[in-house]
C-alpha positions in Angstrom: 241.8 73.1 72.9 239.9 70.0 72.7 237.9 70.7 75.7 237.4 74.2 74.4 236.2 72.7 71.5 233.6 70.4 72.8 232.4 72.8 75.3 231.5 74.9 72.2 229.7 72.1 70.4 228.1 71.6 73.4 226.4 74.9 73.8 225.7 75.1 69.3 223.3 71.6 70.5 222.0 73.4 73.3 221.0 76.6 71.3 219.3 74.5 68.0 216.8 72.3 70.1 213.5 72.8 69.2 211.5 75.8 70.9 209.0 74.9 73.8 205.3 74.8 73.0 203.3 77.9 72.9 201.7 77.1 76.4 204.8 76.9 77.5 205.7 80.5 77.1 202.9 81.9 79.2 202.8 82.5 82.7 202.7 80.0 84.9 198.6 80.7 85.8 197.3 80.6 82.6 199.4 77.1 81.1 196.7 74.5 82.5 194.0 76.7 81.1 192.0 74.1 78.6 191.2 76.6 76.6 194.4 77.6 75.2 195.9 73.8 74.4 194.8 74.1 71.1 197.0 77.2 69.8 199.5 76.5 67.8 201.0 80.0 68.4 200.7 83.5 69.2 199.2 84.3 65.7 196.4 81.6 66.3 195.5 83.0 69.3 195.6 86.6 68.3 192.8 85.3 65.2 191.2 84.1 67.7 190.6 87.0 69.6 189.8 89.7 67.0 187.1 87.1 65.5 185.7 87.4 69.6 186.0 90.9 69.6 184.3 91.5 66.4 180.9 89.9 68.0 181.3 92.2 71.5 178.7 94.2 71.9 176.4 92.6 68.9 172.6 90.7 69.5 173.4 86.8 70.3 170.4 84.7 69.3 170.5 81.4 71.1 169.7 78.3 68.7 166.2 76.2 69.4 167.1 73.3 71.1 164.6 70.0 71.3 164.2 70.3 75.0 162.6 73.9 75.0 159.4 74.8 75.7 156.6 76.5 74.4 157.6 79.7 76.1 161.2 79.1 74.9 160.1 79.1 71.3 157.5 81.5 71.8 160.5 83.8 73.2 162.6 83.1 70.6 160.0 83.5 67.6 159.6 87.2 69.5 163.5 87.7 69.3 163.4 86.7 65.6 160.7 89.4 64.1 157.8 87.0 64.7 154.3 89.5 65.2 152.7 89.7 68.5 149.6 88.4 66.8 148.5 87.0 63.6 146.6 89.9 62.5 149.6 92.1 62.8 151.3 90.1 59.6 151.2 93.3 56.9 150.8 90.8 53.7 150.4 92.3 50.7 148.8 90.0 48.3 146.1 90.0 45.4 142.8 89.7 47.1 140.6 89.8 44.3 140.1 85.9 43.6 141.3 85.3 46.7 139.4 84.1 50.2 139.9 86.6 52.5 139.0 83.5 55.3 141.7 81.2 53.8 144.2 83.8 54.0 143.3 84.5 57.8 143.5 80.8 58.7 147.3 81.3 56.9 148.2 84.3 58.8 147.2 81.8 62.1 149.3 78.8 60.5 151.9 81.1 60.1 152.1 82.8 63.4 152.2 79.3 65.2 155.3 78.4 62.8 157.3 81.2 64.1 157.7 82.8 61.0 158.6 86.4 61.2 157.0 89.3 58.6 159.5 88.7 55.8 159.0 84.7 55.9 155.2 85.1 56.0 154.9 87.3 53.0 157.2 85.3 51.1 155.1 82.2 51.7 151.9 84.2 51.3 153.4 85.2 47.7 154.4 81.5 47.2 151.1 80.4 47.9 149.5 82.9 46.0 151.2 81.9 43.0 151.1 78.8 42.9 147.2 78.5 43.3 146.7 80.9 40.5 149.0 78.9 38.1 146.9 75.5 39.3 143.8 77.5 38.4 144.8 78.6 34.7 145.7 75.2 34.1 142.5 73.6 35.3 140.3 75.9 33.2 142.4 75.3 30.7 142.2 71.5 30.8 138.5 72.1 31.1 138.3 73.9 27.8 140.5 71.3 26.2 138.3 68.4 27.6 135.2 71.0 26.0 136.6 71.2 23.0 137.4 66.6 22.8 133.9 66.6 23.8 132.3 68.8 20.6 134.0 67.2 18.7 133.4 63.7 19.9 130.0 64.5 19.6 129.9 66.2 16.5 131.7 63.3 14.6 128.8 61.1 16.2 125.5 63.4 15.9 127.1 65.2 12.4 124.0 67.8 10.6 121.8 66.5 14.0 124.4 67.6 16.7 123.1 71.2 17.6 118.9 69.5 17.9 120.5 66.5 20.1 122.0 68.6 22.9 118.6 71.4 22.5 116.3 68.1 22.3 118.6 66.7 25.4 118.6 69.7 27.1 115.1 70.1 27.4 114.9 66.4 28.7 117.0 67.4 31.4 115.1 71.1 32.0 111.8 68.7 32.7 113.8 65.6 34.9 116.9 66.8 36.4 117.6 69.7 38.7 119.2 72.3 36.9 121.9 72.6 39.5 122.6 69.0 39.3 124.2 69.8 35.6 126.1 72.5 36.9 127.9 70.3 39.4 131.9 70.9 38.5 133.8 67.4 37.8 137.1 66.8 38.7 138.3 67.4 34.9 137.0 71.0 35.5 133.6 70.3 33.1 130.5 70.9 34.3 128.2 67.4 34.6 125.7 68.4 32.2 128.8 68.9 29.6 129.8 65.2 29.5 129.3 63.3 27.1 127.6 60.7 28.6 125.0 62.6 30.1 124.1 64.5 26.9 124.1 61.3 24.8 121.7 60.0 27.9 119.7 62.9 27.6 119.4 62.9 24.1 118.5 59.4 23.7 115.2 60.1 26.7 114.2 62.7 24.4 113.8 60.9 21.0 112.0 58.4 23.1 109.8 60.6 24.2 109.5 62.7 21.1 110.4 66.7 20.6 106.9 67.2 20.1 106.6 66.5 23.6 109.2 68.3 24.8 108.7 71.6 23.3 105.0 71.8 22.6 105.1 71.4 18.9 106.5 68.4 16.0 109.6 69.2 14.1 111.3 66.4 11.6 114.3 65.5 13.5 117.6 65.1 11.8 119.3 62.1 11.6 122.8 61.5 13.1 125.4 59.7 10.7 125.0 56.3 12.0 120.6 56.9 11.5 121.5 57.8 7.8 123.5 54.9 6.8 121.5 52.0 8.1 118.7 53.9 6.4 120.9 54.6 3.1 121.4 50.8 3.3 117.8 49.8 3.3 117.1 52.4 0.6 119.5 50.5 -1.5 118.7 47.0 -0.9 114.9 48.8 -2.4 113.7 47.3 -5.5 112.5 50.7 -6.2 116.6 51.6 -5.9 118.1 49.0 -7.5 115.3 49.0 -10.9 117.2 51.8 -13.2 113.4 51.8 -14.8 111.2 52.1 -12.1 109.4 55.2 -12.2 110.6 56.5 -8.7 113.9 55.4 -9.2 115.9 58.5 -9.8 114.2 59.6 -6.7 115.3 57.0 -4.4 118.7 57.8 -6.3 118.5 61.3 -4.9 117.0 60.0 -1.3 120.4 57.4 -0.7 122.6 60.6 -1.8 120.7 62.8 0.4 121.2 59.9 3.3 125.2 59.1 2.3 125.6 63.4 3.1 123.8 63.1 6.3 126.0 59.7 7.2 129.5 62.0 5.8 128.4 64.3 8.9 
């Protein structure tokens, strides 16, 4: 009975040692095979094969590598959508403030890259965009930098602000090239709009009188700063400061008048 006994036990260890590896099970030719080491069991290697099947028969596109050629890339730009030339790109973008030149030169750039129709017009689009939004917001800043200017100058010039820039601008008719002024600066203004160059200009044409300039005399207005360094002369008058001098209520009404011209 003993012997029975351990003969049984025997087999019960025999029968719960661990099953042989996957590999194992296959026939004899495919074991060594390298390329089925890795499964774990039949249900890895089944996943496997359905994920193979499911790319039978469908277009393979073989990644750029860094030793290719031109012709590879070429080849593979072709296999990717790319146009045979740059003019057959069908971009559909707003012409209007557009140069049609620049826009060729992209369809070129853009060709070379490899990019197929889709990529091109989404870059053309991109492009587009982003050149009109940089143009709104440099007219805009020019207008702003416009608007700092008038009123720069109109806190300087006050009541004599609109004859300084006529009286300047006529200085600049006579000594400049017109097209000189109309050079655009990089804030968007055109030259003949800074203020610089109209205070310049202004300044040549009181020198040289707007008698001069247009043909005939007209009293000039005084700017702020004129008024009240005359004001203050006015003042420091006897005629001003004698209460019973004949012409003083008149050089009352003169330093008042002056004082309004200095308030701008």
């Amino acid at each position: 009975m003993s012997d029975e006994a351990t003969q049984d036990t025997g087999s019960q260890e025999v029968a719960t040692e661990a099953p042989a590896r996957f590999v194992d099970t296959l026939d004899e030719s495919l074991r060594s095979n390298p390329s089925l080491q890795n499964f774990a069991d039949a249900n890895a290697l089944a996943k496997s094969y359905v994920h193979a099947r499911s790319h039978i028969g469908a277009d393979k596109i073989v990644k750029p590598q860094s030793s290719w050629t031109d012709d590879q890339y070429n080849e593979f730009y072709a296999e990717t959508g790319r146009p045979e030339t740059a003019n057959d790109y069908d971009i559909k973008i707003n012409m209007e403030d557009s140069s049609e030149e620049a826009w060729n030169n992209f369809k070129i750039a853009a060709h070379g890259a490899g990019l197929n129709g889709k990529q091109a017009q989404a870059m053309a689009e991109y492009l587009e965009n982003t050149f009109t939004a940089t143009d709104e917001s440099f007219y805009t800043n020019a207008a702003q930098v416009n608007e700092q200017t008038e009123r720069e100058l109109q806190q300087e010039f006050g009541q004599a602000l609109e004859q300084k820039i006529n009286m300047g601008y006529a200085a600049a008719q006579r000594y400049v090239d017109p097209e000189v002024l109309e050079v655009e600066l990089a804030d968007g203004r055109r030259l003949g709009d800074h203020p610089d160059i109209i205070r310049m200009f202004a300044s040549i044409a009181s020198d040289i009188g707007e008698d001069t300039l247009a043909g005939e005399a007209t009293e000039l207005i005084m700017t702020p700063a004129e008024a009240m360094a005359l004001a203050k002369e006015k003042m420091a008058e006897g005629v001003y400061q004698d209460k019973f001098h004949p012409a003083h209520d008149e050089a009352v009404k003169e330093v008042q008048r002056l004082f309004e011209l200095a308030s701008g």
